[in-house]
N, C-alpha and C positions, 0 to 999 in steps of 0.2 A: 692563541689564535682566535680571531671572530670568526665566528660561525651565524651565515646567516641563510634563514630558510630559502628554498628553493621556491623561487613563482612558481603557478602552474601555469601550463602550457595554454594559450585559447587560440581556435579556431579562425583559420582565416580561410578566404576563398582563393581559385587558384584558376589560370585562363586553359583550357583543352578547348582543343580545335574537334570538328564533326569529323566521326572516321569515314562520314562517308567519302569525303574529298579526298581523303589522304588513304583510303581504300581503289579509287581508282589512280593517284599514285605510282602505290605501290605494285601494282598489276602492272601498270607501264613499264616501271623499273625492273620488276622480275620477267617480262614476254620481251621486251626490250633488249635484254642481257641479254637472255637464253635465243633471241634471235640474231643477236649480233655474235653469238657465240659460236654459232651454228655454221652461220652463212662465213665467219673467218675459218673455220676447220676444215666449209668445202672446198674453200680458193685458197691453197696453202701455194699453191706453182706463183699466181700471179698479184698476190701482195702479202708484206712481212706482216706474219701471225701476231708477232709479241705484245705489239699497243693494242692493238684490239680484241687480244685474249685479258689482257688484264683490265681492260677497260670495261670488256661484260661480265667478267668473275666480279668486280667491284657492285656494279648497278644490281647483280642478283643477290651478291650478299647484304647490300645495302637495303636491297626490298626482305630478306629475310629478317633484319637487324629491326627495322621497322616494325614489321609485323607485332612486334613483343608489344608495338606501344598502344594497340586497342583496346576498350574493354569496354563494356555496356553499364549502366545502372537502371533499375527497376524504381516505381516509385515508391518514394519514404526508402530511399534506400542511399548509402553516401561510399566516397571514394577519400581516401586520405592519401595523398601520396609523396614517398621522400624518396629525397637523391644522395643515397649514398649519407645514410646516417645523419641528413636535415631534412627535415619538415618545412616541406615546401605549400602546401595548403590542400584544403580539402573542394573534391567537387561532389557539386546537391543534384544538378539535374540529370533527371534521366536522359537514356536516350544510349548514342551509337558515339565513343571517345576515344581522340588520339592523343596520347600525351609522350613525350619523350620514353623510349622505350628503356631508359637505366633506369626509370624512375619506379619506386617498390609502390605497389597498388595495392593497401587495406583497406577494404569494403567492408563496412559498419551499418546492419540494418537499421531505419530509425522508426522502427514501427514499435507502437506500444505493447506491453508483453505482461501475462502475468508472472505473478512470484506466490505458489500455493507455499506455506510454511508448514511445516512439518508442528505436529501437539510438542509442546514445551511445556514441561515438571515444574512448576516458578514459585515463589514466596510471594503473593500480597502485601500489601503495606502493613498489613495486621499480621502477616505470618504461618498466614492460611496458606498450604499447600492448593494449588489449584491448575488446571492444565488450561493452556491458550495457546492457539492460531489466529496466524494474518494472511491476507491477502494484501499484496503489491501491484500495483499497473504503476510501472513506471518504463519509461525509454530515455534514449539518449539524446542528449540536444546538443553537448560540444563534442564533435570528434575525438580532435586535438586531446582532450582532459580523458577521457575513456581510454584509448589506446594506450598516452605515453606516461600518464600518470599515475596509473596503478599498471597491476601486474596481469590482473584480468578481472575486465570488471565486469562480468556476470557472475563470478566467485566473489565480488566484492559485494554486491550487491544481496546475493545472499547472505552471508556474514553479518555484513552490517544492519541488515532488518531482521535479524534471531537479536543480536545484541538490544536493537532497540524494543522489541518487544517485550523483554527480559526487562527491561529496564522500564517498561510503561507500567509492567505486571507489579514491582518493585513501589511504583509511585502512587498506585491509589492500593483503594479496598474493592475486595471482590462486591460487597456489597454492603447497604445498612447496616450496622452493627445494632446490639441491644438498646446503648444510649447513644447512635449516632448520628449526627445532625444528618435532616434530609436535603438539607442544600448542597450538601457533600456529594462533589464528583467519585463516583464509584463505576467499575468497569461495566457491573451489572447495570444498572440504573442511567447510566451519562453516554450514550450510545455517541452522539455526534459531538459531543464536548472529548470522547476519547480518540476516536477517528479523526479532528481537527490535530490531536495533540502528538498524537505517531504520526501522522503525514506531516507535520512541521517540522519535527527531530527525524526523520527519516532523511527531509529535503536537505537540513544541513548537515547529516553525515555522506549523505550521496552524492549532494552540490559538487565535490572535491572533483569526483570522479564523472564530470559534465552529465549527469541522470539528473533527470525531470523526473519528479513523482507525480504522476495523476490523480493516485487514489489509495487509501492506505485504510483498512477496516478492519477488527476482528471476525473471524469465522466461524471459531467455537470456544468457548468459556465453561469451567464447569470446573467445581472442587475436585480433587485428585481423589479414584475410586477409594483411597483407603479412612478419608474422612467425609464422603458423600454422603453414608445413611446418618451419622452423628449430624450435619448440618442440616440435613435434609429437615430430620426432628427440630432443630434449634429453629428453621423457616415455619414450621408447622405450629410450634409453639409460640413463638410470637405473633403467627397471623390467631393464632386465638385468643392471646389476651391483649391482641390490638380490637378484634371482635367485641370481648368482653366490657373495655373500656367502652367502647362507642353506646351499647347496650346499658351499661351502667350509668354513662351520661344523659342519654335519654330519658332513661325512668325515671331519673332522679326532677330532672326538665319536666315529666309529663305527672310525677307527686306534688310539686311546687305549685306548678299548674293549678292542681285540682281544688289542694287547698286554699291556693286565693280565691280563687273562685266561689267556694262554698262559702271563703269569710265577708266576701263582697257582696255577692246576693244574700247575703243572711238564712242563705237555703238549711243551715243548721249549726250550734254553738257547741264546737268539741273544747276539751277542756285539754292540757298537755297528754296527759295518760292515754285518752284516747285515741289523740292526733299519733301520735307513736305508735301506736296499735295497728292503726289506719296505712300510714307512711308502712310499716313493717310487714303487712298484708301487703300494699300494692307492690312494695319492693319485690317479694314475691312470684307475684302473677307474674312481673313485668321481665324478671329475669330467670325464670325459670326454665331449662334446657327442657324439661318436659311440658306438656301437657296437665295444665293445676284443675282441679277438680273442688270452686268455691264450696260454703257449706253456709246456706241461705240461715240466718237468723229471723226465728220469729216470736222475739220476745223483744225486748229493748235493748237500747245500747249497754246498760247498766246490770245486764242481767247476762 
């Protein structure tokens, strides 16, 4: 047997009439009845009751039967309404509505909402335990696809953005590795390259279930406590021998320096032995964590 997917459902509009019309109506047809109903019960001697007792039992049930078809919407607020297990369309505008009163009325806020996410325990692309939360603004833009398409989609909607976060956490690195390239998108470091990448894989698991995302962010990131003070070291250690390089680059830049210098202006003729001496002294001063304390020569270079 072919089995073929089910469309989803989309959104169509649908015509409701103002209840204010059909509010004064319905007050005709109920003071109408209940007064022809009245006036046949006083006159029973001198005209036959039965047409005109059925006649205003009708117009008063008929204004109660009405009654069911009002209903209001607020703004960014929506109406879905079916008859009798179809989907007949959905209405957007606010205001005062009458619509067929068999017809089932689901009212679906369309205001935007957050979605705070609870810390999730995740693997990094490296493997690194680490905990992360997101933040969701998103709402609904197709009725029709929210209501009949899933089961409930404010439950779906959480679900589906724990999954995806799981899954962004999965895709990079919390951050730089020892040797890792710094063009590398990492959660720590790529702020808006990761935020662009969950709101797009968010929009088309959501899309299904007619959710518009608006905005999709990390809100807290950080190694999981049981390997925080070990990383913590591994950041502190590397910010020091990325310190150290930079230090060591320079001194070596600001030895070169010196000695062209000295060979240019002919300001004095060192020989290998002493150049090395020289280089090895300033290597010294120039990287020394402490405070160096020279020791002035007052003899000769050779002495």
């Amino acid at each position: 047997m072919k089995t073929d997917s089910l469309a989803g459902n989309q959104e169509r509009p649908v015509a409701t009439i103002s209840g204010w019309g059909m509010l004064g109506l319905v007050f005709i047809m109920l003071g109408g009845g209940l007064a022809l109903l009245i006036h046949t019960l006083t006159n029973l001697e001198s005209h036959p009751p039965a047409e005109r007792i059925v006649a205003a039992l009708a117009l008063i049930i008929l204004g109660f039967i009405a009654m069911g078809g009002f209903f209001t919407l607020q703004p960014n607020e929506a109406c879905a309404l079916v008859l009798f297990g179809a989907y007949r369309g959905t209405e957007r505008r606010d205001g005062f509505h009458w619509t067929n009163p068999f017809n089932r009325k689901m009212k679906v806020s369309l205001r935007a909402r957050n979605l705070n996410g609870d810390k999730l325990k995740v693997n990094d692309k490296n493997g690194n335990p680490i905990e992360i939360a997101a933040v969701v603004v998103w709402r609904v833009e197709d009725t029709a696809q929210a209501i009949f398409d899933v089961q409930d989609y404010d439950n779906y909607v959480r679900v589906q953005s724990e999954s995806a976060v799981r899954h962004l956490a999965n895709s990079f690195a919390y951050d730089h590795g020892e040797n890792g390239e710094q063009s590398e998108i990492t959660l720590r470091s790529s702020v808006e390259e990761v935020s662009k990448t969950l709101r797009a894989e968010l929009q088309e698991r959501l899309g299904k279930a007619g959710v518009m995302v608006d905005e999709a962010r990390l809100t807290h990131l950080a190694y999981a406590p049981e390997i925080a003070g070990v990383m913590l070291r591994r950041q502190q250690a590397e910010a020091v021998i990325a310190a150290r390089q930079k230090i060591v680059t320079g001194a070596v830049s600001m030895v070169e320096m010196a000695l062209k210098e000295l060979a240019e202006k002919q300001v004095i003729q060192l020989d290998e032995e002493r150049k090395a001496a020289m280089v090895s002294n300033l290597l010294v001063v120039l990287c020394s964590e402490s405070e160096v304390h020279p020791v002035v020569n007052t003899g000769t270079l050779y002495t």
